[in-house]
Backbone as CSV, one residue per row, in Angstrom:
resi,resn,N_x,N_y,N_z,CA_x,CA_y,CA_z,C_x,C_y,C_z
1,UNK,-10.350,-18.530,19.486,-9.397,-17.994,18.534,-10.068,-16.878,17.732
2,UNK,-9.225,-15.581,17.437,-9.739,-14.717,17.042,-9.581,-14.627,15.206
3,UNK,-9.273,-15.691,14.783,-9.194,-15.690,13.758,-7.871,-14.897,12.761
4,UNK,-7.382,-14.115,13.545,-6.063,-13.808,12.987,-5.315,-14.297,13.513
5,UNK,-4.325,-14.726,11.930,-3.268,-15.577,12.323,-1.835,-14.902,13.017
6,UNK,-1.794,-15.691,13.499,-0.019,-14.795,14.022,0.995,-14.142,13.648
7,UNK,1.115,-13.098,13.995,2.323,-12.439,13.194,3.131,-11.788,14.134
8,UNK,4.356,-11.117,13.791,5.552,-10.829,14.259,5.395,-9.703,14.054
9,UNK,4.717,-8.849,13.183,4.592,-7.542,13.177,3.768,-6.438,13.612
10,UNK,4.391,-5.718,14.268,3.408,-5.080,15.507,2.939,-3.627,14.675
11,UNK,1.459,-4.148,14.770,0.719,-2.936,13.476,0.227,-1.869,14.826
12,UNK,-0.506,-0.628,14.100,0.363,-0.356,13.120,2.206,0.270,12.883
13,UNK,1.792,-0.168,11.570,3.911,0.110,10.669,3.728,0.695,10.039
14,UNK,4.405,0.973,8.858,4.749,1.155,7.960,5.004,-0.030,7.260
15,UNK,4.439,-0.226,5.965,4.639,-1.500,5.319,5.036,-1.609,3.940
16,UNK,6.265,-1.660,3.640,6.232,-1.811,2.056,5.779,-3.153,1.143
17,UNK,5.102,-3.036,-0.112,4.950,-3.961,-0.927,5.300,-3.875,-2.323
18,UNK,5.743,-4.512,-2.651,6.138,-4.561,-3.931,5.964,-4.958,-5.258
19,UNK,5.125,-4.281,-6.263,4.710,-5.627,-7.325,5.391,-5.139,-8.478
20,UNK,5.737,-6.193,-9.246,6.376,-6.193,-10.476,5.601,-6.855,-11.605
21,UNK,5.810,-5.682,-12.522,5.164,-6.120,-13.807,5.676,-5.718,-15.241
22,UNK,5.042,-6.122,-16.675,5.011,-5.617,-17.624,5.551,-3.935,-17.509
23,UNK,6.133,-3.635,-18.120,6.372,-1.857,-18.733,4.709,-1.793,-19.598
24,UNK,3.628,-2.104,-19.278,2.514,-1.796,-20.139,2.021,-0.546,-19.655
25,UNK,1.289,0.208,-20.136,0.123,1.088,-20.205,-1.192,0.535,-19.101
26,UNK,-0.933,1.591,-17.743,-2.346,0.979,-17.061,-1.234,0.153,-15.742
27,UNK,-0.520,-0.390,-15.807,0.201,-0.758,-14.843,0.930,-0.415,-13.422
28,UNK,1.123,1.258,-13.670,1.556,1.485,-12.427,0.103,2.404,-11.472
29,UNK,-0.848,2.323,-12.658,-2.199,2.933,-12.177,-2.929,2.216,-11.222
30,UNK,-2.823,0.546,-11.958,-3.457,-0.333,-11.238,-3.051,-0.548,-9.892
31,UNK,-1.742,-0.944,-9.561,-0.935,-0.732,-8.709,-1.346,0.223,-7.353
32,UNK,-1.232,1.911,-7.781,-1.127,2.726,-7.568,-2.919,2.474,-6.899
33,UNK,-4.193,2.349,-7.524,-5.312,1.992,-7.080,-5.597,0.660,-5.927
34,UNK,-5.153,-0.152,-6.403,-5.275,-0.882,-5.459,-4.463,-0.715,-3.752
35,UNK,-3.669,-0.271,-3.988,-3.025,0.489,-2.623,-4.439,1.108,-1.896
36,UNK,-4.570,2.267,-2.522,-5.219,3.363,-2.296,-6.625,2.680,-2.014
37,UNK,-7.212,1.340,-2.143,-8.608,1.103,-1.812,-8.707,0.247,-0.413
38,UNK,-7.178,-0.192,-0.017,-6.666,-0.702,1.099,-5.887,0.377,2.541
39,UNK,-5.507,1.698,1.294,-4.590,2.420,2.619,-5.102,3.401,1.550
40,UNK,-6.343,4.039,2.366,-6.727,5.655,2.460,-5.957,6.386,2.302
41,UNK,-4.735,6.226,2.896,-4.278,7.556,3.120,-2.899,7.564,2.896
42,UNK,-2.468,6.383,1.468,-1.518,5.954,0.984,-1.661,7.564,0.055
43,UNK,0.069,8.208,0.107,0.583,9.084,-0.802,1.498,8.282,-2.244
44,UNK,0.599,8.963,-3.413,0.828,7.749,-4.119,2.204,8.227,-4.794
45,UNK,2.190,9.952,-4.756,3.431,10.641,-4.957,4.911,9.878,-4.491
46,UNK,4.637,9.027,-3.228,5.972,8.422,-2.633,6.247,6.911,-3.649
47,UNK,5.299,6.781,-4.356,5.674,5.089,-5.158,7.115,5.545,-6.016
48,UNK,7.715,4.505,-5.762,8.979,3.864,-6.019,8.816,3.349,-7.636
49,UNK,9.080,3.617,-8.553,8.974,3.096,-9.582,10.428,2.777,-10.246
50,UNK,11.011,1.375,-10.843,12.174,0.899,-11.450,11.842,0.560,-12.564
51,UNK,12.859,0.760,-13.548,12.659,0.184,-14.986,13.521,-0.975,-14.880
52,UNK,13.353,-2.016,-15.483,14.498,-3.187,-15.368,15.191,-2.870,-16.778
53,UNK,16.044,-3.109,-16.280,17.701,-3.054,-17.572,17.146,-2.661,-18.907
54,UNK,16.342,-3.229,-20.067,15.854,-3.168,-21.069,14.704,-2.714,-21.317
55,UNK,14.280,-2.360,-20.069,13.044,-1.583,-19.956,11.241,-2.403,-20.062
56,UNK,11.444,-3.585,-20.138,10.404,-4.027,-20.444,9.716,-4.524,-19.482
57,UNK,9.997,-4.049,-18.088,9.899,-4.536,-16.426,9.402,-3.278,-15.651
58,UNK,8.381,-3.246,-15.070,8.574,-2.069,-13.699,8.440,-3.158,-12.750
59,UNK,9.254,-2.325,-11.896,9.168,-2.385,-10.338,8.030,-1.901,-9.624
60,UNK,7.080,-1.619,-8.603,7.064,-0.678,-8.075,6.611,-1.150,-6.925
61,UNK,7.313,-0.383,-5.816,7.399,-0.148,-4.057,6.524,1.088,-3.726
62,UNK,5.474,0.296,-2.641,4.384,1.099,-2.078,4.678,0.555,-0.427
63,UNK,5.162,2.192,-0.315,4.914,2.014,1.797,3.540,2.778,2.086
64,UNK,2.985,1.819,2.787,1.885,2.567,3.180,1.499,1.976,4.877
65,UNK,0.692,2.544,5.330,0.747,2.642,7.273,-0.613,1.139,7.086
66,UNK,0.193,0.409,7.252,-1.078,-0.995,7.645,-1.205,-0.894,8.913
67,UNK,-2.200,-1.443,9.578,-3.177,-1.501,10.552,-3.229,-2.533,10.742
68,UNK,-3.420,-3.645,10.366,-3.316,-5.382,10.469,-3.335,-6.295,9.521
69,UNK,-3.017,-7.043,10.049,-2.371,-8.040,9.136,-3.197,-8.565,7.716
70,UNK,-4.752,-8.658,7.821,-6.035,-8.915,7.505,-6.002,-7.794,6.292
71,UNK,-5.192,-6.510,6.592,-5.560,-5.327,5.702,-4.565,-5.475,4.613
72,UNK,-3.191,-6.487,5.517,-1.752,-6.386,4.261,-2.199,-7.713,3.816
73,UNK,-2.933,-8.630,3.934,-3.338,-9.884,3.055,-4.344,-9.312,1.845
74,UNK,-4.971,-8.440,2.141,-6.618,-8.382,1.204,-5.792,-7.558,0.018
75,UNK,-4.436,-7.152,0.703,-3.761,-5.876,-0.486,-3.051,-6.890,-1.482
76,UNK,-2.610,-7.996,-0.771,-1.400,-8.488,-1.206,-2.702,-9.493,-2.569
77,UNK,-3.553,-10.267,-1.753,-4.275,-10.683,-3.059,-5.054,-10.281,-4.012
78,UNK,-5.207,-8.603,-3.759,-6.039,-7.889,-4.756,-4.721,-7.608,-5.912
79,UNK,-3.441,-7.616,-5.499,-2.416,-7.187,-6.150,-2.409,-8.594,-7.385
80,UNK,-1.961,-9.469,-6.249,-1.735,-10.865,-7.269,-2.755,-11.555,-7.638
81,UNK,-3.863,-11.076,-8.289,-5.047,-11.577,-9.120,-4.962,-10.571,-10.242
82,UNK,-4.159,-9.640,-9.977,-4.334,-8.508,-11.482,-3.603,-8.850,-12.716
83,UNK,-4.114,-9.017,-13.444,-3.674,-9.434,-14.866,-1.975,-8.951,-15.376
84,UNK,-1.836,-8.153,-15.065,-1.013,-7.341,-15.274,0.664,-7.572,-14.304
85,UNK,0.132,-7.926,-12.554,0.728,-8.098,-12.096,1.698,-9.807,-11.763
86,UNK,3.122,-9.843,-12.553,3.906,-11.199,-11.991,3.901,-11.734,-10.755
87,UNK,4.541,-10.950,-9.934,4.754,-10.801,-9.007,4.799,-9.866,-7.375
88,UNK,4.270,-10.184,-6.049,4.338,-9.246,-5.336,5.074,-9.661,-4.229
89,UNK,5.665,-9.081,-4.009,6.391,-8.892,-2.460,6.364,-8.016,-1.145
């Protein structure tokens, strides 16, 4: 066994992720960095940024070209260990 687990998605894609957080200061930077230390050659110009209703929420959606599965896990838990970040999708 090669140690990666199975997946349905035939890399490389295009991959969006999504994390939601605080409207704070430093938030869509962090975001915006951690992409970029996983996908080189993530354009950060294309991030998706939402305000939620009252404003005290961003959204933000990052497509970037994953390569394997190993590369969209290391993104997904560098995302959801950040102080800052609720939630990722």
């Amino acid at each position: 066994m090669s140690g990666e687990r199975e997946t349905l998605i035939q890399y490389p894609c295009d991959f969006p992720v999504k994390a939601m957080g605080a409207n704070a200061e430093g938030f869509a930077q962090a975001v915006r960095d951690a992409v970029l230390r996983h996908a080189a050659d993530f354009d950060p110009a294309s991030m998706e940024v939402r305000e939620s209703g009252k404003g005290n929420y961003l959204s933000i959606t990052c497509t970037f070209r994953a390569h394997s599965q190993a590369q969209v896990d290391a993104l997904y838990r560098e995302l959801s260990a950040h102080p800052l970040v609720k939630v990722v999708l």
